[in-house]
Backbone as JSON Lines, residues from 0, in Angstrom:
{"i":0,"aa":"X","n":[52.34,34.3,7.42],"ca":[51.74,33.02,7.02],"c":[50.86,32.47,8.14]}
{"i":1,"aa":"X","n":[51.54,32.44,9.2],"ca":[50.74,32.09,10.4],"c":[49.28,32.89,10.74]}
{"i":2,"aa":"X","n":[49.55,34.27,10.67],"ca":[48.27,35.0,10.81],"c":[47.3,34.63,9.85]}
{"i":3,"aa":"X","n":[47.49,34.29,8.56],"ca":[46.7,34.12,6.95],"c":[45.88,32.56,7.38]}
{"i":4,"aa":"X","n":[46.57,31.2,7.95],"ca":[46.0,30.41,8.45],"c":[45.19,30.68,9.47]}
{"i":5,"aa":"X","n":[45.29,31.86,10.72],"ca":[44.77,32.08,11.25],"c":[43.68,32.5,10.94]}
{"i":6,"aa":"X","n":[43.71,33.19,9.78],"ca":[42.1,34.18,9.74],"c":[41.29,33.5,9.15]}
{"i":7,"aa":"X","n":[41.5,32.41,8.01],"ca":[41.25,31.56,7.37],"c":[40.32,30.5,8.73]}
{"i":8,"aa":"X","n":[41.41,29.81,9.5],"ca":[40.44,29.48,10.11],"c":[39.24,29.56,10.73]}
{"i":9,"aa":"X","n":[39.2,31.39,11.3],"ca":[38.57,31.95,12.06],"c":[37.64,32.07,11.2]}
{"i":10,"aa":"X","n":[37.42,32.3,10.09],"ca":[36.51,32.76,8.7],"c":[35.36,30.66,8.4]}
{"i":11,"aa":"X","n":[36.4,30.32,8.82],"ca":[36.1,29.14,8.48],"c":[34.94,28.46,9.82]}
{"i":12,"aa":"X","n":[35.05,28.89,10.48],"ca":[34.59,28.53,11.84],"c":[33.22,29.08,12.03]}
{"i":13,"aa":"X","n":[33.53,30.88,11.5],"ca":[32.07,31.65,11.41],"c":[31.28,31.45,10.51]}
{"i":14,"aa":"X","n":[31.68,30.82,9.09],"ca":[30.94,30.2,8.18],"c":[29.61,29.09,8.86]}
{"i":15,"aa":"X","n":[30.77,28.25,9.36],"ca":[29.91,27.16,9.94],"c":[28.71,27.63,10.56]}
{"i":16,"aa":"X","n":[29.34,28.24,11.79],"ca":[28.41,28.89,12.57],"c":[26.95,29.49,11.96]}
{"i":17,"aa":"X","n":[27.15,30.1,10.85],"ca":[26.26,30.52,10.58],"c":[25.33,29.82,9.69]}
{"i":18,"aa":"X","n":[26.16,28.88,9.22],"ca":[25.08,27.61,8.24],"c":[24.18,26.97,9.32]}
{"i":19,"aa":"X","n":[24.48,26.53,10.69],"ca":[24.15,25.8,11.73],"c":[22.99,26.67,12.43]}
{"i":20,"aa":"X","n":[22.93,28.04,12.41],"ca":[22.49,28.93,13.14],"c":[20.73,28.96,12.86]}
{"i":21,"aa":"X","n":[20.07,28.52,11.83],"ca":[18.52,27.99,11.93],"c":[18.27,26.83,11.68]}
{"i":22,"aa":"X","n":[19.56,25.59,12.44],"ca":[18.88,24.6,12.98],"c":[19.14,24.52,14.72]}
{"i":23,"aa":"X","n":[19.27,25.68,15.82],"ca":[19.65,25.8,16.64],"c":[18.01,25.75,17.14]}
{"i":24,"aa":"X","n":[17.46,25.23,18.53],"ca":[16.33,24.97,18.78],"c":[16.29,26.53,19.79]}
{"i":25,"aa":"X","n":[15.44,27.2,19.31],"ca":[15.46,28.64,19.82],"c":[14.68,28.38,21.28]}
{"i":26,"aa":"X","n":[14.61,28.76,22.19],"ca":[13.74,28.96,23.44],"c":[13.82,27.77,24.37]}
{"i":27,"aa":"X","n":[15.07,26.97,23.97],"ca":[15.44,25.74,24.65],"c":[16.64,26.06,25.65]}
{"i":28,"aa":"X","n":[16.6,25.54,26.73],"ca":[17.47,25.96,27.76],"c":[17.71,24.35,28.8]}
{"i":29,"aa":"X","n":[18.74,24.32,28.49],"ca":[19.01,23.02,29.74],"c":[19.62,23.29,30.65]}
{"i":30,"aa":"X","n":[19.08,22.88,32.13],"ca":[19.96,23.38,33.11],"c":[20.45,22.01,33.83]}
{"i":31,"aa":"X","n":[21.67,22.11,34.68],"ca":[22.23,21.6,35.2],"c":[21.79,21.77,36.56]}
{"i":32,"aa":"X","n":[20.98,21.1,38.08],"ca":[21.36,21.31,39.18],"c":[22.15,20.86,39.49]}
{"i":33,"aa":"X","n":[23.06,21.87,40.96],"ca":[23.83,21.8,41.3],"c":[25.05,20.25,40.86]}
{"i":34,"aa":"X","n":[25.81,20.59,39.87],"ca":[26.52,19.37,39.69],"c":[28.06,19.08,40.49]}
{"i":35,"aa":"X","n":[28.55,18.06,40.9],"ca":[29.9,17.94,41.35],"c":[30.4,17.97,40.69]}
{"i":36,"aa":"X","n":[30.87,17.27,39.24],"ca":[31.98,17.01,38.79],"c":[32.23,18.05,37.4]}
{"i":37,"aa":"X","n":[33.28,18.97,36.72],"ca":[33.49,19.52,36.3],"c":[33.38,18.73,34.78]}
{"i":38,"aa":"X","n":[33.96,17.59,34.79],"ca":[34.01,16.5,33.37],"c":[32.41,16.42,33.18]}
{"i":39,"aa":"X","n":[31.24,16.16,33.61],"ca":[29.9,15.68,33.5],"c":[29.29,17.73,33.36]}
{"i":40,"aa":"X","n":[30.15,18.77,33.59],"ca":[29.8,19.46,33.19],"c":[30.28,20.15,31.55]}
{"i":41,"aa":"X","n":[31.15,19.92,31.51],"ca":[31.78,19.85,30.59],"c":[30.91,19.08,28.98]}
{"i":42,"aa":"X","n":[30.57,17.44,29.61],"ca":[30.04,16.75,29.02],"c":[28.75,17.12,28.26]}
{"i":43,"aa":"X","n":[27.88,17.98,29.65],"ca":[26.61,18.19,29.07],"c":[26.88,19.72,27.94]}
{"i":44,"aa":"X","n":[27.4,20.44,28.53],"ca":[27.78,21.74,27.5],"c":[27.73,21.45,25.91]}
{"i":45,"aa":"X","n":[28.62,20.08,26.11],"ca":[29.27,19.23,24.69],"c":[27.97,19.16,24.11]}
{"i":46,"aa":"X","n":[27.26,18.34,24.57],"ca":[25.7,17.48,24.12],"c":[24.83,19.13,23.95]}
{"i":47,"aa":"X","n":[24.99,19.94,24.84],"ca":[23.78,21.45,24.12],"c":[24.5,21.4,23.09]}
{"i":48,"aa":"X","n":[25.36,21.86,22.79],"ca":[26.04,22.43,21.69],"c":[25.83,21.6,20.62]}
{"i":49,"aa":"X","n":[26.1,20.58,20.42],"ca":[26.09,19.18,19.12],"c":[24.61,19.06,19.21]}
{"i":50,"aa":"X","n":[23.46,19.19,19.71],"ca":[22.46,18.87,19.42],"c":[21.77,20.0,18.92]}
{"i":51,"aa":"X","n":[22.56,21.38,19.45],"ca":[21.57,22.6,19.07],"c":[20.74,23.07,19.83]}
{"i":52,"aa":"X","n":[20.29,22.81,21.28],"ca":[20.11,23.16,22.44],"c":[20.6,24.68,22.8]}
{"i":53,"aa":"X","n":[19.62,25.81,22.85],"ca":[20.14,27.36,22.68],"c":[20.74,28.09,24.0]}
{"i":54,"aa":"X","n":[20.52,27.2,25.42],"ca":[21.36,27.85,26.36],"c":[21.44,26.51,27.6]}
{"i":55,"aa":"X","n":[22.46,26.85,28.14],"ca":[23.09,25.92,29.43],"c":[22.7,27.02,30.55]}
{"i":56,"aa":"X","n":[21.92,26.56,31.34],"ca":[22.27,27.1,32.64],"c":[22.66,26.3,33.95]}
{"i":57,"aa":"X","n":[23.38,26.65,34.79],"ca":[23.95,25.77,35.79],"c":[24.08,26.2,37.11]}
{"i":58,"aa":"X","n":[22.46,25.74,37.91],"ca":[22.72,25.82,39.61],"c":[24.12,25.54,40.13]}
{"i":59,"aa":"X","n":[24.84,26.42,40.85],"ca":[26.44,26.33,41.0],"c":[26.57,26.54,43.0]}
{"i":60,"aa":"X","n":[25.45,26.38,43.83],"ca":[25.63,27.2,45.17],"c":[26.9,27.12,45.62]}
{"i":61,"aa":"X","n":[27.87,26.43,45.5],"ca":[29.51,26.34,46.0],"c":[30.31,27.35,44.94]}
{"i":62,"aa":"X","n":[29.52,28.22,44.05],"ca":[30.55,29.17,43.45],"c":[31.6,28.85,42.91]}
{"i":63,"aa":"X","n":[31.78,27.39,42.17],"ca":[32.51,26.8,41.63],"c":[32.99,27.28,40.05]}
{"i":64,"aa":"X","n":[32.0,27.83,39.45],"ca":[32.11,28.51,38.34],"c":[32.11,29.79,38.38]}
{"i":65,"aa":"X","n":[32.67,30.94,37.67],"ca":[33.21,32.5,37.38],"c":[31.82,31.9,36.91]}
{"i":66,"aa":"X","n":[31.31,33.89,37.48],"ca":[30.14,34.13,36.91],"c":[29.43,35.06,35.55]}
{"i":67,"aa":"X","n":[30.85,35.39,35.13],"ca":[31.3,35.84,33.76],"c":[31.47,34.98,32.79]}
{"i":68,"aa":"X","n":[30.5,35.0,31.99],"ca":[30.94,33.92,30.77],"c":[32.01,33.93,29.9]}
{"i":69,"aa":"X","n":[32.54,35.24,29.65],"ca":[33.98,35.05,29.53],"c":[34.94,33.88,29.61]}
{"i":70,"aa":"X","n":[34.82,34.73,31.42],"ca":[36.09,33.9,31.74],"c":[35.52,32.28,32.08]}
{"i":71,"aa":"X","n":[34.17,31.75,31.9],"ca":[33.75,30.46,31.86],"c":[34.41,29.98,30.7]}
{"i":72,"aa":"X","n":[34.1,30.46,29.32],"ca":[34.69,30.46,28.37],"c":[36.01,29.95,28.3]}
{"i":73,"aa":"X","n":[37.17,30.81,28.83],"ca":[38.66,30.63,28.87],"c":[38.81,29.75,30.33]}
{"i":74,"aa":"X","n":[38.04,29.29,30.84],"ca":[38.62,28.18,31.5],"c":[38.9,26.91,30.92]}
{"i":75,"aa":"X","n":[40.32,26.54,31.81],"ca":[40.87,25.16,30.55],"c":[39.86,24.19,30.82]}
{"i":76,"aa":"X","n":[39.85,23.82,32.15],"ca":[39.16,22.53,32.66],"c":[37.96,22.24,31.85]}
{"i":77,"aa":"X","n":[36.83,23.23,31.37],"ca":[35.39,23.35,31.4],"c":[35.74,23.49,29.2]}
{"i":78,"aa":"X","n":[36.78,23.91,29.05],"ca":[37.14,23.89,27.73],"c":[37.6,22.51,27.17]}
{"i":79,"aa":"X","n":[38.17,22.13,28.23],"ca":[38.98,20.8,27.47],"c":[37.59,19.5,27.69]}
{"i":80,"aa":"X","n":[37.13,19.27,29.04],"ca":[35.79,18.63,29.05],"c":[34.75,19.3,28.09]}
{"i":81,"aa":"X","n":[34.63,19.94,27.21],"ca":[33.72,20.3,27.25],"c":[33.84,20.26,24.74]}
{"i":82,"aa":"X","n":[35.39,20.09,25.02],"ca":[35.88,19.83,23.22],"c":[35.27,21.18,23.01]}
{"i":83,"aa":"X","n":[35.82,22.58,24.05],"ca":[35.61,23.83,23.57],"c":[34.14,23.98,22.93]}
{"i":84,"aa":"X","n":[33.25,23.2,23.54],"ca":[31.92,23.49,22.65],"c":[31.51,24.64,23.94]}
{"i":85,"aa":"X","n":[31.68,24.96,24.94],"ca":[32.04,26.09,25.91],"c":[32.34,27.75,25.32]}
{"i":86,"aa":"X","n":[33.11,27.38,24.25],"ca":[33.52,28.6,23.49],"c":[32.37,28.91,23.1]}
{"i":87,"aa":"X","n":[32.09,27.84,22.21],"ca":[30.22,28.3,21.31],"c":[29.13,28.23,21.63]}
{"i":88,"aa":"X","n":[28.99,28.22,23.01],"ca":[27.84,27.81,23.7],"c":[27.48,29.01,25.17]}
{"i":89,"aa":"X","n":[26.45,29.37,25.02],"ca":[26.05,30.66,26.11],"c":[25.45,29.64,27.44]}
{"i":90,"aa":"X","n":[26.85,29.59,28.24],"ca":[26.31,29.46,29.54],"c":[26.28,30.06,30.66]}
{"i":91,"aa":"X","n":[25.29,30.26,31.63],"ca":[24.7,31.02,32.68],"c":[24.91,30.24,34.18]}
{"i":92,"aa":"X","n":[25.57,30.73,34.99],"ca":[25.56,30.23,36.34],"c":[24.39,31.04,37.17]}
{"i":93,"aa":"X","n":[23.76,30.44,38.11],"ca":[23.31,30.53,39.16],"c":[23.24,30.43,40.45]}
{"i":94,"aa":"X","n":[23.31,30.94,41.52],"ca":[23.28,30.86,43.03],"c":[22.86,29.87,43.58]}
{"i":95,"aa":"X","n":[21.02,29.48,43.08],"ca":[20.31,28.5,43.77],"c":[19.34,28.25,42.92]}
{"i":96,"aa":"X","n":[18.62,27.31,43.0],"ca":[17.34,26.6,42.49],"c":[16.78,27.51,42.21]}
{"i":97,"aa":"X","n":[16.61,27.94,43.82],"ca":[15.21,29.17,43.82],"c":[15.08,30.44,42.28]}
{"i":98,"aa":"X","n":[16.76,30.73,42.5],"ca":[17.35,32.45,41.7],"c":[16.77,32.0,40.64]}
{"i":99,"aa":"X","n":[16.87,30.51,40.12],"ca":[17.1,30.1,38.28],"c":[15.91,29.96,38.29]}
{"i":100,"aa":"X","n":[14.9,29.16,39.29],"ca":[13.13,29.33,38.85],"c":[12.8,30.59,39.02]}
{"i":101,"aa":"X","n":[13.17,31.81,39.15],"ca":[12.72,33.16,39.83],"c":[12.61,33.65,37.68]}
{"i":102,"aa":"X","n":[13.65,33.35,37.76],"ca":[14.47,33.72,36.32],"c":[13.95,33.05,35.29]}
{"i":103,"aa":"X","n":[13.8,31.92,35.21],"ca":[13.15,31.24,34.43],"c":[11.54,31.56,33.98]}
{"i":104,"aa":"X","n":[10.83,31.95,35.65],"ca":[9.39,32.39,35.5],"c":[9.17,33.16,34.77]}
{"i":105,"aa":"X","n":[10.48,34.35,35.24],"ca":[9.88,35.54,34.92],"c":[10.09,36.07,33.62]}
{"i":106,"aa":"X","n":[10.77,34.62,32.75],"ca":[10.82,35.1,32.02],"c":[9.77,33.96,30.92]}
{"i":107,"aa":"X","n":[8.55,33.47,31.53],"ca":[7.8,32.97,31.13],"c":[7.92,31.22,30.33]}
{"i":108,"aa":"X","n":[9.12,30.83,31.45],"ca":[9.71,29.35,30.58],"c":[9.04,28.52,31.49]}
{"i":109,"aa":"X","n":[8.68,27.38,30.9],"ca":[7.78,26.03,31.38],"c":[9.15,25.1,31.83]}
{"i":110,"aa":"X","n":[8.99,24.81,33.36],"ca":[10.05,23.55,33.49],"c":[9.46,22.3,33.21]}
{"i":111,"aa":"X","n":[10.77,21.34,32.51],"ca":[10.45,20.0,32.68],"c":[11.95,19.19,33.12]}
{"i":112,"aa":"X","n":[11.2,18.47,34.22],"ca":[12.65,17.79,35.28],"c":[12.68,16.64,34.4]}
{"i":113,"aa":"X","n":[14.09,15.79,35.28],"ca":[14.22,14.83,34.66],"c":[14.74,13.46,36.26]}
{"i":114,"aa":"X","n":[13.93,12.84,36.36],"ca":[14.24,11.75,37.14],"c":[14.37,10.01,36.79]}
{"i":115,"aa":"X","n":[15.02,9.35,37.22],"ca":[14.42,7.77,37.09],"c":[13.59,7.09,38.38]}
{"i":116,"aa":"X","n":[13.27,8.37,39.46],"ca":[12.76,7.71,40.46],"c":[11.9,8.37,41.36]}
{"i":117,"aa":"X","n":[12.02,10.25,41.91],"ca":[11.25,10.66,41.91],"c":[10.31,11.26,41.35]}
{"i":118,"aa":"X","n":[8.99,11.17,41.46],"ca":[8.19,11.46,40.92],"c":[7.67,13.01,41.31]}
{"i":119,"aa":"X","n":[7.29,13.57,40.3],"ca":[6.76,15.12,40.01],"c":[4.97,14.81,40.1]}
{"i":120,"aa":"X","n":[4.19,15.79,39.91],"ca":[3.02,16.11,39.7],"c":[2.34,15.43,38.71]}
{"i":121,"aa":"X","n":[2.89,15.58,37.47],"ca":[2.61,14.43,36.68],"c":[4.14,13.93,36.0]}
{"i":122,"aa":"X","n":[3.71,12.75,35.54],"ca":[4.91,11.87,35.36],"c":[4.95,11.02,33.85]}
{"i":123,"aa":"X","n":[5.62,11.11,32.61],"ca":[5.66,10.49,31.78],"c":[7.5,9.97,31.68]}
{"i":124,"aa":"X","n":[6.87,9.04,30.43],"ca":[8.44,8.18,29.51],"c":[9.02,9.42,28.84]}
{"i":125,"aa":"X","n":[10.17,9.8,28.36],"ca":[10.84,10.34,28.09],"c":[10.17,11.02,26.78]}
{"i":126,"aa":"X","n":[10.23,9.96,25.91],"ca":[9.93,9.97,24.14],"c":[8.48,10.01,24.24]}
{"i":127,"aa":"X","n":[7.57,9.67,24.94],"ca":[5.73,9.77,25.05],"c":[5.91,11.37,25.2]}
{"i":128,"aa":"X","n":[6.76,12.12,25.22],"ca":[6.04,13.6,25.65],"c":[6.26,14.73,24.31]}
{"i":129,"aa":"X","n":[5.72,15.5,24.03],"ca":[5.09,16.35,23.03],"c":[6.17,17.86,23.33]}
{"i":130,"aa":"X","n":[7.66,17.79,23.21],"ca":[8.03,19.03,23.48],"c":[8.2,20.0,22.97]}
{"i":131,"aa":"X","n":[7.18,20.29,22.31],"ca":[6.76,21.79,21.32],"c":[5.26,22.02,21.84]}
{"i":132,"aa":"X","n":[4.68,22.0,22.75],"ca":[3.28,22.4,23.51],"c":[3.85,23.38,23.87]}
{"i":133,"aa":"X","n":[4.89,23.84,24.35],"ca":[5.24,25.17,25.0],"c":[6.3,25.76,24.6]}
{"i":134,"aa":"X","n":[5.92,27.11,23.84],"ca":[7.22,27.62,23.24],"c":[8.92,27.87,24.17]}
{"i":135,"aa":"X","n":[8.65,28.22,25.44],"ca":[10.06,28.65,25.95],"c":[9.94,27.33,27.22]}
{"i":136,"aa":"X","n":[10.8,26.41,26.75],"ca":[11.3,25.23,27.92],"c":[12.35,25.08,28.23]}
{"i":137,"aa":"X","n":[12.2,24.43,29.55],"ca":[13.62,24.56,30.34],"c":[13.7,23.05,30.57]}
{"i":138,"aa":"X","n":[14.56,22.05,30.25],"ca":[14.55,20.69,30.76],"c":[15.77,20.46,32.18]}
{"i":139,"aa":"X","n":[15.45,20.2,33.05],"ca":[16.55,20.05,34.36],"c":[17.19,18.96,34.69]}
{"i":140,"aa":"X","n":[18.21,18.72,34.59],"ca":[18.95,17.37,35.37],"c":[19.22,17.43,36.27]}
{"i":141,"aa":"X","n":[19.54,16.72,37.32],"ca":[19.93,16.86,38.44],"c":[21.33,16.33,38.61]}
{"i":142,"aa":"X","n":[21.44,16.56,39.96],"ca":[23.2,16.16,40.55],"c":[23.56,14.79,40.56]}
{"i":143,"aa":"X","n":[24.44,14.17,40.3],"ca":[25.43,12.71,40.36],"c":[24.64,12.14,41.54]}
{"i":144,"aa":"X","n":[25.14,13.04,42.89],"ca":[25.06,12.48,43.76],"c":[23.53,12.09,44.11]}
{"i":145,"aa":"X","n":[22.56,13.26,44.0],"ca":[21.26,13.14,44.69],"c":[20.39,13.46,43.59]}
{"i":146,"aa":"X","n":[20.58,13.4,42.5],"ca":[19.03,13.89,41.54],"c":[18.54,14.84,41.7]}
{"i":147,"aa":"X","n":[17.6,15.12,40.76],"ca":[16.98,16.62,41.2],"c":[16.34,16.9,42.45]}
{"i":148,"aa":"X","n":[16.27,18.33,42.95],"ca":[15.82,18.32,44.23],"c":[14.09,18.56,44.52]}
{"i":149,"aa":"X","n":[13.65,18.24,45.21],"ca":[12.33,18.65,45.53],"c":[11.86,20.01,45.16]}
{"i":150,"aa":"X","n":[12.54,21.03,45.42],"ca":[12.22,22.39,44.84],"c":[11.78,22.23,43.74]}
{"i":151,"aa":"X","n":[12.89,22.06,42.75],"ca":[12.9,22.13,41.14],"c":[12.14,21.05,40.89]}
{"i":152,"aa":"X","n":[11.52,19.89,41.5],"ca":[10.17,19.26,41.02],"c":[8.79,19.93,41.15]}
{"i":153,"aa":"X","n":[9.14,20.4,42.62],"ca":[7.59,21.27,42.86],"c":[7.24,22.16,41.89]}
{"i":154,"aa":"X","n":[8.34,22.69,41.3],"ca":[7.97,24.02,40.27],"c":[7.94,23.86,39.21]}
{"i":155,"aa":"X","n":[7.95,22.06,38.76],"ca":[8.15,21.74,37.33],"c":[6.57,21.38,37.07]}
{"i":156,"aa":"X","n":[6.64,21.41,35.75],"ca":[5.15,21.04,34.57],"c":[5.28,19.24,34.49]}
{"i":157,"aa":"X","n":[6.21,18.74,34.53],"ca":[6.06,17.25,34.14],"c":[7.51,16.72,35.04]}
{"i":158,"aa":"X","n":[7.33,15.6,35.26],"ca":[8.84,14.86,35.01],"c":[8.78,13.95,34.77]}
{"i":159,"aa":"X","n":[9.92,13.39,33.71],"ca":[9.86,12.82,32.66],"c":[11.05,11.49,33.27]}
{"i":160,"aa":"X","n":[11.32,10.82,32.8],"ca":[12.12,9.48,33.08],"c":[12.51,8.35,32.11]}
{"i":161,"aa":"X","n":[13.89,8.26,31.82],"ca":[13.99,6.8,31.19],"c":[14.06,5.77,31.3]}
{"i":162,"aa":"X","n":[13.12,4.95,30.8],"ca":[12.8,3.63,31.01],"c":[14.17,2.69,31.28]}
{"i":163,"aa":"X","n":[14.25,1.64,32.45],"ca":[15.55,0.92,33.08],"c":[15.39,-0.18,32.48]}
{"i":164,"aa":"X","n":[16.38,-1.14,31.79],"ca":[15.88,-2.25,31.71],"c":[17.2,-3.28,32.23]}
{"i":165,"aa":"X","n":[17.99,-2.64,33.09],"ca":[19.46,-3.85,33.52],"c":[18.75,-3.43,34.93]}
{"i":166,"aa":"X","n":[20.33,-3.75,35.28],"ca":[20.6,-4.18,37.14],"c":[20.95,-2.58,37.4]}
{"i":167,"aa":"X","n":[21.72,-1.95,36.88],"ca":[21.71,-0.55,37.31],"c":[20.79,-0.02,37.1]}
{"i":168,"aa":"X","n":[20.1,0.82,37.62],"ca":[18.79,1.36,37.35],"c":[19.02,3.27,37.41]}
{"i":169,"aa":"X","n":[20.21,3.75,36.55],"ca":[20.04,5.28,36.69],"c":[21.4,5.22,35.67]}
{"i":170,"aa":"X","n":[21.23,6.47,34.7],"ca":[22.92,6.94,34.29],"c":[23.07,7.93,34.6]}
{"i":171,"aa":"X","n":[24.28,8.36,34.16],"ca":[25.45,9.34,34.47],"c":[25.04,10.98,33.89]}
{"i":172,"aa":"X","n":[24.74,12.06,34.35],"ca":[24.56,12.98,33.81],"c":[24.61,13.23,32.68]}
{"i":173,"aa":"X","n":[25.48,12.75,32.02],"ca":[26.42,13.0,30.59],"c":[25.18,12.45,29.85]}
{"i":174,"aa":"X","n":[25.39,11.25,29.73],"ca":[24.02,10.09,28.92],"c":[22.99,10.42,28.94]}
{"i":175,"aa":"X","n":[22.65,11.0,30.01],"ca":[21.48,11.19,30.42],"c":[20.51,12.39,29.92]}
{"i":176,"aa":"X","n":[21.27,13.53,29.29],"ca":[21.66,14.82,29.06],"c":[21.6,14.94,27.61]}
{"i":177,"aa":"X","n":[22.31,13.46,27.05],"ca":[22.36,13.14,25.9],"c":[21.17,12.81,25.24]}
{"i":178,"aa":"X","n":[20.8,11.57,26.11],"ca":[18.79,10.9,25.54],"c":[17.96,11.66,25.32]}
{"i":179,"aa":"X","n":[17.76,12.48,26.72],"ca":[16.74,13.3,26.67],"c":[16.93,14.86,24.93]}
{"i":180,"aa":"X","n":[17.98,15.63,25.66],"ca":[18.21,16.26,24.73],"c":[18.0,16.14,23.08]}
{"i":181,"aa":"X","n":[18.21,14.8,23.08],"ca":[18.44,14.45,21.6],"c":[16.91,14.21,21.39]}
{"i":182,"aa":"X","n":[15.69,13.95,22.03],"ca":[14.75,13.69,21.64],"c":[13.86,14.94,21.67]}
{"i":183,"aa":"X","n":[14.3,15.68,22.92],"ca":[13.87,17.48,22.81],"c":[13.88,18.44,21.76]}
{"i":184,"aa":"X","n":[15.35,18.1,21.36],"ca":[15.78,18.53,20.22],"c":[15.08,18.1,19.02]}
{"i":185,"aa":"X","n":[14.85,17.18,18.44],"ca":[14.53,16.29,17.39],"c":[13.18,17.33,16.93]}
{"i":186,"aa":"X","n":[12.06,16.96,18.17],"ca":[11.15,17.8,17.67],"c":[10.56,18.98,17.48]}
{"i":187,"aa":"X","n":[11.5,19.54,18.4],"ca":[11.24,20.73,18.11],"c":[12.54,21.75,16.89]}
{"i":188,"aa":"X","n":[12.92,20.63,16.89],"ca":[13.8,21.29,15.06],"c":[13.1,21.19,14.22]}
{"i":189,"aa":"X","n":[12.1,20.1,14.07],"ca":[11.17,19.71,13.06],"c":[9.9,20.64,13.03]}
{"i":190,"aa":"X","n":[9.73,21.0,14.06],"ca":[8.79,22.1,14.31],"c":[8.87,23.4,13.5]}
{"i":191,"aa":"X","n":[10.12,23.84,14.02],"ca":[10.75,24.7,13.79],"c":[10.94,24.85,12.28]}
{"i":192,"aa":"X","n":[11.61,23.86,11.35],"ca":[11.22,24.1,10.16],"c":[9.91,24.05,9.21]}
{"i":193,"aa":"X","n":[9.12,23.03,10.13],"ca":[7.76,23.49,9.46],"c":[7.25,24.75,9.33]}
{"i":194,"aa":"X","n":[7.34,25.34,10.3],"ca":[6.63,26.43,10.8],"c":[7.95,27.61,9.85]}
{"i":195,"aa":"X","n":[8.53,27.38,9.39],"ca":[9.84,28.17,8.93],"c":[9.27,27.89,7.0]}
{"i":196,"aa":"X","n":[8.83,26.57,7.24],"ca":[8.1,26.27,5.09],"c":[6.87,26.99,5.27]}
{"i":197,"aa":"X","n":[6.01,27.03,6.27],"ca":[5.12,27.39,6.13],"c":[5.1,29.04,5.97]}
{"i":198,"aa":"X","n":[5.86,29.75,6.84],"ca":[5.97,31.53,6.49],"c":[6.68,31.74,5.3]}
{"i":199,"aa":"X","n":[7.34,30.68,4.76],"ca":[7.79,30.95,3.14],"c":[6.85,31.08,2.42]}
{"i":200,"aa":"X","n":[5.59,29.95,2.3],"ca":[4.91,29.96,1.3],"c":[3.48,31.65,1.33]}
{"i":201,"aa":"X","n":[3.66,31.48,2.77],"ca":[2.71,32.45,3.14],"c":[1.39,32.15,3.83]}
{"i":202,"aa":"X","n":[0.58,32.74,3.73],"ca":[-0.76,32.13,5.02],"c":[-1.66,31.56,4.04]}
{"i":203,"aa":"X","n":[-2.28,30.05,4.9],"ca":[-2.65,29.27,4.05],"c":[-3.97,29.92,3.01]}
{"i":204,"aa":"X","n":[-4.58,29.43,2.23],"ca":[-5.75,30.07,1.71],"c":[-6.92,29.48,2.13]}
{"i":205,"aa":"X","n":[-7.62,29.43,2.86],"ca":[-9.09,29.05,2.82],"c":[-10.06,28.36,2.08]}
């Protein structure tokens, strides 16, 4: 009986999965620099996953994370922060800034950082920016403690920022991870199915 609920569930789970699986934003990658806290990693995993965001990667230089996704996977800490969206979600550790822009280049992805204070090369509002101009993007957050680093600005296409309007003037990875994402996401799902009605019907006629 126990196994029969079991498979049931498991059947039930891959269903989902696969109803969900072309509204997943293909060529989208969020990375994490170097973060401290395991809960705010956890957090953001949560937010790829629920928004449809197609990979996590995470500057790690203290080797804090197994570099086997596996066993990232079956860790409790990063499972239980994370409401097991960890299980369903392909995440990638990295060494350093440098390794993940090496990786990122070469594999032809456009960065876009994310600050409330330093400024990049060019600089827009969060929601003013157009994120379907470039098919393979990488959006970056930075650390609790210090924000993104100068590296990962120098090598970015934009950085982007949300507008402050209290006495604190910055949030928490998690939130932060959340805004952006959710507006990354938005359009380029919409994209995505246009361009998905449009190869249904076939090429336009002239």
């Amino acid at each position: 009986m126990t196994t029969q609920k079991s498979e049931k569930k498991k059947s039930s789970l891959r269903e989902r999965a696969d109803r969900i699986k072309n509204f997943r934003c293909k060529n989208l990658i969020a990375v994490i620099e170097d973060p401290k806290d395991i809960k705010n990693i956890g957090t953001v995993v949560r937010n790829v996953n629920a928004l449809g965001v197609e990979k996590t990667y995470i500057v790690d230089p203290k080797n804090s994370l197994p570099n086997d996704w596996q066993e990232m996977r079956e860790r409790s800490s990063l499972s239980r922060t994370s409401v097991s969206a960890v299980k369903w979600s392909f995440v990638r550790r990295f060494d350093s800034t440098k390794d993940c822009i090496a990786h990122l280049r070469k594999n032809r992805f456009v960065s876009i950082v994310t600050s409330p204070h330093i400024k990049g090369k060019r600089n827009a509002v969060f929601d003013d920016v157009d994120y379907t101009a470039h098919t393979k993007l990488a959006i970056w957050f930075g650390s609790e403690s210090r924000g993104i680093s100068e590296e990962a600005i120098e090598h970015a296409e934009l950085c982007v920022s949300i507008p402050m309007f209290g006495m604190i003037e910055s949030l928490n990875l998690g939130t932060t991870s959340g805004i952006v994402l959710y507006e990354v996401a938005k359009q380029r799902r919409a994209y995505q199915a246009q361009h998905r009605k449009r190869n249904r019907r076939g090429p336009y006629s002239r």
